[in-house]
C-alpha positions, 0 to 999 in steps of 0.5 A: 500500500502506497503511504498516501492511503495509509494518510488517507486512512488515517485522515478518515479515523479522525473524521469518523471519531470527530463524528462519532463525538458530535453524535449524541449532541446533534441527536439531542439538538434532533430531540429538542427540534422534533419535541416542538410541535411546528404543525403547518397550522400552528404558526406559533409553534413554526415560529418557535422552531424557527428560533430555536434553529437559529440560536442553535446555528449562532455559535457557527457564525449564522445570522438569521432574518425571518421572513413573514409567510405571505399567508398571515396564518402561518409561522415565518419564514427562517433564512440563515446566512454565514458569511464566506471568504469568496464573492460566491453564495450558497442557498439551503431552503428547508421548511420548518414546519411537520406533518403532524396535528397540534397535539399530536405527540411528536416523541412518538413519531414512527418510520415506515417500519413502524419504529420509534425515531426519538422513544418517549422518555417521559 
């Protein structure tokens, strides 16, 4: 094997340690996210989520804007921006809100084979 493999390898070690480390915090941020009921017609809770993620993406450098839904009965829209070191923009658009009724219990939400995705601890 060539010794650009091995530092390959090597480079892929740390990478998959440094993810394994980050993994228990990013699924607990998962948890807080899904626990708060942002059901399309909810527009309070589509807007607490949308707080939420951008205090979550502020240590990271993000800044947030929220946009107003065209439609009054529904939450804002959230825009993160992190500015770069080129002249060049990358755009992510995600929506905040879940398919789920307002009082649904979102802890126990299910895949399709009928799994636990966050098991209700309570």
């Amino acid at each position: 094997w060539s010794a650009g493999f091995y530092k390959q390898m090597n480079c892929d070690k740390k990478l998959l340690a440094t993810l394994e480390n980050k993994l228990a915090p990013a699924l607990e941020l998962l948890r807080q996210m899904v626990a708060i009921n942002s059901f399309t017609a909810n527009k309070a809770g589509v807007n607490e989520l949308g707080r939420f993620t951008a205090k979550a993406f502020e240590p990271l450098g993000f800044t947030a804007d929220f946009v107003a839904s065209t439609n009054p009965d529904y939450g804002d829209h959230l825009v993160l921006k992190l500015k770069g070191k080129s002249s060049r923009a990358v755009g992510l658009g995600a929506h905040p809100d879940t398919a789920a009724r307002q009082g649904q219990d979102l802890t126990q939400t299910t895949t399709g084979s009928g799994s636990n995705i966050i098991p209700n601890r309570s």
